[in-house]
N, C-alpha and C positions, 0 to 999 in steps of 0.2 A: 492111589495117593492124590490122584489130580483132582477125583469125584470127592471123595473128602475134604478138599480146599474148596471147590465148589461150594458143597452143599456147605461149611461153618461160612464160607461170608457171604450166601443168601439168608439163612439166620441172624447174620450180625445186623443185615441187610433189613432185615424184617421187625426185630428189636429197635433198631432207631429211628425207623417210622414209627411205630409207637410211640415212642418217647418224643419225635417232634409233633405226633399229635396232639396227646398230653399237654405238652407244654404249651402250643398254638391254642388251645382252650383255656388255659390259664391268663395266657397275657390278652387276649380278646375279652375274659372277663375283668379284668383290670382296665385295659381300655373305654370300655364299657361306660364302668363303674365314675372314670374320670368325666367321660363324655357328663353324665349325669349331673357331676356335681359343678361343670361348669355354666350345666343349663339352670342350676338351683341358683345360683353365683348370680345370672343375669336376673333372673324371674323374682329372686328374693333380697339378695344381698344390694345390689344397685337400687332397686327403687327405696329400699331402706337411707340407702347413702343421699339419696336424692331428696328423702326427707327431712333426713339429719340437715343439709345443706339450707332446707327452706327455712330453719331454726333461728338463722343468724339475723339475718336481715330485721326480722318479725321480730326479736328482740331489743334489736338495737332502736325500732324505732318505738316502741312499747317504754325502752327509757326514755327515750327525748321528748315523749308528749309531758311524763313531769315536768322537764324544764318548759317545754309550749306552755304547759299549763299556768306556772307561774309568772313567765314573760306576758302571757295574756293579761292575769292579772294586775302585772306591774304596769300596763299600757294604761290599763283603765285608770287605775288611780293618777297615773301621771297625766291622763286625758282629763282629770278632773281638778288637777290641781292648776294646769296651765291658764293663763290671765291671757296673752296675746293671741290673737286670733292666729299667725302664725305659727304660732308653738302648738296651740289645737291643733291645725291642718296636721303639722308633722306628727303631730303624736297619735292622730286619729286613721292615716294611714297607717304609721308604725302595728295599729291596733287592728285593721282589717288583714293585712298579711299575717298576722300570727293568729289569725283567728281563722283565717281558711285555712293556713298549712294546720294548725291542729284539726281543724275539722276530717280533712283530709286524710290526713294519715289515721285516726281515730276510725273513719269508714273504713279503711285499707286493712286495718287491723281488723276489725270485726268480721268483713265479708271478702277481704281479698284485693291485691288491685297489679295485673301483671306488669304497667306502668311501672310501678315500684320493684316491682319483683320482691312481694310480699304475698305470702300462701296461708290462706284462714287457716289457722289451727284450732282444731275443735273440739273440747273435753267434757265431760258434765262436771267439773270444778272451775273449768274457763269460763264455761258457759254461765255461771251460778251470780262468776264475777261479771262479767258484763253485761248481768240480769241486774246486777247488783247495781252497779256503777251509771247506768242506763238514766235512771230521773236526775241524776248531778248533771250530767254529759246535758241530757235534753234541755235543762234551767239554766245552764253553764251557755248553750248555743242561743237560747231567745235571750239572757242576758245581754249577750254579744251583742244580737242581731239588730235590738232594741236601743244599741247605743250608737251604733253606725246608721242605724235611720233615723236618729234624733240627732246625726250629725254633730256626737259627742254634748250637748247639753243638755241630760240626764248622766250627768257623769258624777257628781256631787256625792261622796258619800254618806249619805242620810240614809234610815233606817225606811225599807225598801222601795230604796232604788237600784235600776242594773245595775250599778258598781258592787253594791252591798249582797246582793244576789249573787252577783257572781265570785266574791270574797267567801261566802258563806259557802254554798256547794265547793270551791276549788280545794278547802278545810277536808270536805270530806273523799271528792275526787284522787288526793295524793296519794292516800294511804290503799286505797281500793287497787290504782294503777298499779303501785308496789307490789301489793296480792298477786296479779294480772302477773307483773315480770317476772315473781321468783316460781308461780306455775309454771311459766313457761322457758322456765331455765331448769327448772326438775323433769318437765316432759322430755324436755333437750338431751339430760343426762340419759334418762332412762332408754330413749333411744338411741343414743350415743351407745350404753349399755349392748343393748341387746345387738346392735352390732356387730360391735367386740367380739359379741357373744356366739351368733353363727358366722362368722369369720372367723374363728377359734374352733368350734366344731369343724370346718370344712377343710381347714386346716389341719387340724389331728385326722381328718378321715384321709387326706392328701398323701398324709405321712403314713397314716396305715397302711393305703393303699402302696407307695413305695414301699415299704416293708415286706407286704405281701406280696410283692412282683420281684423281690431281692430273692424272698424264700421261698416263692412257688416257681418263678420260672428261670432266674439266674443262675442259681443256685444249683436247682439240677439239670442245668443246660450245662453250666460248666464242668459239672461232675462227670455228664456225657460225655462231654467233649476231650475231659483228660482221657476215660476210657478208650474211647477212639483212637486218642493221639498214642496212647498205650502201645494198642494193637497193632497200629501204622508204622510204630518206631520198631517193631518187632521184626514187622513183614520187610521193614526196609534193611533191618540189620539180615536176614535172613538172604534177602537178596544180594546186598553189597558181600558177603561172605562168597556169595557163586559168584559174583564178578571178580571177586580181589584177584586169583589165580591169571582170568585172560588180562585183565586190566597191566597185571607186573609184565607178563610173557609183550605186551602189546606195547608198553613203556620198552621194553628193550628193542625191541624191532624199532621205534621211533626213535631211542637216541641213537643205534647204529646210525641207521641211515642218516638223521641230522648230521651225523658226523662224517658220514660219506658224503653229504650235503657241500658240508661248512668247509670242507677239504677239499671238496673240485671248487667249490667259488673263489676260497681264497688261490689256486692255482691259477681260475682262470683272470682274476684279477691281475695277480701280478704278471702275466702274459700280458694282458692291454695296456697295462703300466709300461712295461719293458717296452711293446710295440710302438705307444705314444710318442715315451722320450724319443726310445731312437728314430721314428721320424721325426720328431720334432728338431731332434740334433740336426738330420740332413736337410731339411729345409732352412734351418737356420743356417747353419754351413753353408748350403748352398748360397742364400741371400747376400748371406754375408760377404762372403768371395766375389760375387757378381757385381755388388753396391762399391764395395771399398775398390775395383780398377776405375770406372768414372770418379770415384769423387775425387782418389789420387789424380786423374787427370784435368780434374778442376783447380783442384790445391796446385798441381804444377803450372796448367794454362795461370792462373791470378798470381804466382808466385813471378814465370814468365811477361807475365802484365806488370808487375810491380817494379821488375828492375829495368823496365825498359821505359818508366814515368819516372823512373828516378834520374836517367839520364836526359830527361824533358826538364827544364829550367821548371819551377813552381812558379803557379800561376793561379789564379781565381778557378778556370776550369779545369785545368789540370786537378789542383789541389782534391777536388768534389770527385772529377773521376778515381783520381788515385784509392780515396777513402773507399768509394764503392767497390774497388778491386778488394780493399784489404777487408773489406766485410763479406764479401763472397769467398774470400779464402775463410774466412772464424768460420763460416756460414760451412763451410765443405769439412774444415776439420772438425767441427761441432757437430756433425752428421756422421762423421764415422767411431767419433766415440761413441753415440748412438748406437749403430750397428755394431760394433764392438759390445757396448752392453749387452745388447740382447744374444750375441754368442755365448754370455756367459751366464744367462740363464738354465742354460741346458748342463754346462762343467760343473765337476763337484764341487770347485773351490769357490768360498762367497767372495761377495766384494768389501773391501777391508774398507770404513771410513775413515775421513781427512777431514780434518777440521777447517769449515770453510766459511766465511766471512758474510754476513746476509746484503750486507750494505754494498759491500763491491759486488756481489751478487745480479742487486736489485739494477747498478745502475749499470751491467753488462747486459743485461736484459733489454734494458731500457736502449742502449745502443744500435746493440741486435735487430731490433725491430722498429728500431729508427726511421727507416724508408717506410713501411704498410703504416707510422703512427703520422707521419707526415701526408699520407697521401690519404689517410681518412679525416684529415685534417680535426685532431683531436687534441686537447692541451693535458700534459703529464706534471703531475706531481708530487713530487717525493715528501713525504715525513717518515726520513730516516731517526735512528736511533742515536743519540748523541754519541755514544760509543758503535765500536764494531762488535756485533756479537756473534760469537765464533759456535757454531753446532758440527757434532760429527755428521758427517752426509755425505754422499757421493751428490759432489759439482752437479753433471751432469743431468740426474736424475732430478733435482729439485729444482735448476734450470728449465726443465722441459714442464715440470708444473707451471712458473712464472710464465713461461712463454704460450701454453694453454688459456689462461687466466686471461692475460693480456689480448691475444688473437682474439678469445670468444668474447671480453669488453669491446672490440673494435668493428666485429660483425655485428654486433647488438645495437648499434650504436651507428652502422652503416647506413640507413635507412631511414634514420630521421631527420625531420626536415628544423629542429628547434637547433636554433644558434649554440648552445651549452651543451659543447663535450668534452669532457674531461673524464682523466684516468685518474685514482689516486691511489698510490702504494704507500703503506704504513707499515713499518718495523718499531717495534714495541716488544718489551720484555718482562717477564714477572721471575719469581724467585725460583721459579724449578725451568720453564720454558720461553722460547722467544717466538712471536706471534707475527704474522701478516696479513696484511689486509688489502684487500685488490676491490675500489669500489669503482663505478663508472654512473655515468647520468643516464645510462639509457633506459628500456621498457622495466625492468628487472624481471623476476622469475616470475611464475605464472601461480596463481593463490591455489597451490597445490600441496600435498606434501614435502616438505622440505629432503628427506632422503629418497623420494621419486626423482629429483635433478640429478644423483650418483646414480642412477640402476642403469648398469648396461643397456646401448642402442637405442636413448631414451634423449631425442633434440629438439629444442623448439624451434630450428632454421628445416628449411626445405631440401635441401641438399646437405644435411649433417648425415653423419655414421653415428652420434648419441653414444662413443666414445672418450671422448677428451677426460670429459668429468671422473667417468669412471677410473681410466688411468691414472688422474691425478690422486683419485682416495685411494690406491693401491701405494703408489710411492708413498704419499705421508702416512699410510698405516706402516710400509713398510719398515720406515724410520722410527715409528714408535710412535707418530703424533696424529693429530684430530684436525680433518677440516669437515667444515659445513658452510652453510648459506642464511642468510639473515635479510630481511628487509627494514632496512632503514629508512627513518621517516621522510616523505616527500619520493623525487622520484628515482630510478637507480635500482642496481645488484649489488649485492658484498659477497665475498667467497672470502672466508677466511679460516687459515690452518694454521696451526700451530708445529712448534719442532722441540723434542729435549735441545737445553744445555747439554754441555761436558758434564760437569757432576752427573747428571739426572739421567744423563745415556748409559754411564759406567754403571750408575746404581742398578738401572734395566737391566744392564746386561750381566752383573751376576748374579739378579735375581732368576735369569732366563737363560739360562746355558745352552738353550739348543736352539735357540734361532741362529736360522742364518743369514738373515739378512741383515743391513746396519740398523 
């Protein structure tokens, strides 16, 4: 069986060598054939064209010696009619210039002149005429010559002299000229013609030659080639028939196992899930437990601070330390809700929002970091919102954004030595969201990608973790809303996020049933 597969596709083998010999003989005579006719194309058809071309010129000026001709004429007699010696002079040049440029061109015509780019054309009918035309022309030019060296006075139309001489031949010169031009406007054709003419043969042989390369070597290339693809499509159904069997048997071993696969990955997955959280629980636990007895004994030491300045009379300094206690105690209970949040990252229960106030917000913040805004000695400005506008939000969480914003405006901002620092927060609202705006005067971001400032561990100070920012886009995505970074014209940063309203949170949230976060 195997020696009979052999031996039919060394014959197949065998057959269409042949057949690409065949046809390689064919389209090489074709080729050939073309080479030929492009070499006939340059050797015949072009210097034809080149002839045709020299037609025009030779024509054009074959017409205009009739007008020469009669302007000559018209000179002389007005050379003879003229009284003032002045009007002679002008008319007497008028009559040398058209008496050379006819001369001239009249040689040009007869014997050629590349000057011109004028090319003798030579016929035994051309020739007959300017055998013909020859004693006008020769009496027509001693007329002339005779009048310019008598310095126009033989100009006098009397019965012969140059004027009358040359009146007499130009009579018979026009009609001769005319001869000259429609000769050479039928030679023009007839070459024209015969142009056409083998540019029309070379052409139909062009197309022949396509024809006979569609039908000698396309034609039964392609026929070959279905043949081929015939037998190819044969061998290959032939083959694919012995493979269908391992191919099925080899598909099922392969989804088994994917399925033994896809069944230990997702086991081991959720094993490193399970293992994450639950450390993560215990380290938060832990933190948490550990952080919240000091800060309790902060909140108590400043609580113990407060009512022991309250039994102190009010005073200038008293009043300033007092304040400082009660901002180290916000400062201590503001740290364990803190760490209280992050305990409940790891519990199943989400955190419920409360609708919180951006304006009173803005300027607890502003409080808060009262002492670091005083001691980088920076000016704050608010353009709050004429109303309060109230968004669902955990306090806490959108508090520790403003408070990021602020600190990284006051670091940016440390360092330089230009008198103009200032902070300025803006609350502003539109019809679905309420906006903030956190700009400061200092270097601003660096002409880089703008979502390159939020990628995790990513700081432009030398002592940063390239943390803050990221935190902050996790809160406001977490809440539903968009911040980014803008450069505004002159010098400065903008950070600014946005938050749903009421309405536009409820609408999210029954568009979204399964988030858990606010």
């Amino acid at each position: 069986m195997h020696l009979d597969s052999q031996a039919d596709s060394d014959l197949t083998d065998h057959r269409a060598q042949r057949v690409v010999r065949r046809l390689a003989g064919r389209y090489l005579f074709v080729l050939v054939a073309v080479a030929l006719l492009v070499v006939v194309d340059q050797a015949i058809v072009q210097p034809m064209l080149v002839h045709v071309n020299a037609f025009a010129p030779a024509i054009n000026v074959a017409g205009r010696q009739r007008m020469l001709s009669q302007r000559l004429t018209k000179a002389a007699l007005a050379l003879g009619a003229a009284d003032r010696q002045v009007d002679r002079e002008a008319r007497l040049d008028e009559f040398q210039t058209s008496l050379a440029q006819w001369t001239a061109e009249h040689d040009a015509l007869v014997r050629g002149d590349a000057t011109l780019g004028i090319r003798a054309i030579r016929t035994a009918s051309l020739d007959a005429e300017w055998q013909r035309i020859d004693p006008h022309y020769s009496a027509m030019v001693d007329a002339g010559r005779e009048i310019v060296e008598s310095d126009g006075a033989s100009t006098r139309a009397a019965a012969g002299s140059p004027t009358a001489v040359l009146v007499e031949h130009e009579s018979q010169y026009l009609p001769t000229m005319d001869r000259i031009v429609k000769l050479m406007e039928g030679e023009a054709d007839r070459a024209v013609f015969r142009l056409r003419a083998f540019a029309l043969a070379i052409a139909i042989l062009v197309v022949g030659l396509l024809i006979g390369l569609g039908w000698l070597v396309v034609w039964p290339a392609t026929r070959t080639i279905r043949t081929q693809v015939d037998e190819l499509e044969s061998q290959v159904a032939l083959r694919t028939a012995e493979l269908a069997t391992a191919l099925a048997s080899l598909q099922r071993e392969v989804a088994e196992r994917e399925a033994a696969e896809l069944k230990t990955q997702r086991l081991a997955a959720q094993l490193t899930h399970a293992a994450r959280v639950t450390t993560m629980g215990h380290l938060t636990a832990g933190l948490a437990h550990e952080l919240n007895q000091p800060l309790a004994a902060i909140t108590n030491y400043a609580n113990a601070c407060e009512v022991m300045l309250d039994q102190i009379p009010h005073s200038g300094p008293w009043e300033r330390f007092r304040d400082v206690v009660v901002n180290t105690k916000r400062s201590a209970l503001r740290a364990g809700q803190i760490v209280r949040r992050m305990r409940n990252f790891v519990r199943p229960n989400a955190t419920v929002p409360a609708p919180v106030g951006l304006n009173s917000l803005v300027r607890e913040i502003i409080e808060l970091c009262r002492t670091e805004i005083a001691a980088a000695r920076v000016d704050v400005q608010l353009e709050l919102a004429p109303e309060e506008l109230d968004v669902p939000a955990d306090a806490i969480q959108i508090q520790q954004v403003l408070v990021n914003l602020v600190q990284n405006s006051l670091q940016s901002m440390h360092a330089m030595a230009s008198p103009v620092r200032m902070i300025t927060i803006r609350v502003s609202s539109s019809e679905e969201s309420a906006r903030i705006d956190v700009l400061d005067t200092g270097p601003g971001f660096p002409a880089t990608d703008a979502e390159f400032a939020f990628a995790p561990f990513h700081s432009t100070k030398q002592d940063g973790l390239g943390i803050g920012l990221s935190i902050c886009r996790s809160i406001v995505e977490n809440h539903r809303g968009k911040i980014w970074t803008e450069s505004p014209p002159g010098r400065g940063a903008q950070v600014t996020f946005t938050l749903p309203l009421a309405a536009t949170h409820a609408r999210l949230s029954r568009n979204q049933p399964d988030r858990l976060c606010c």
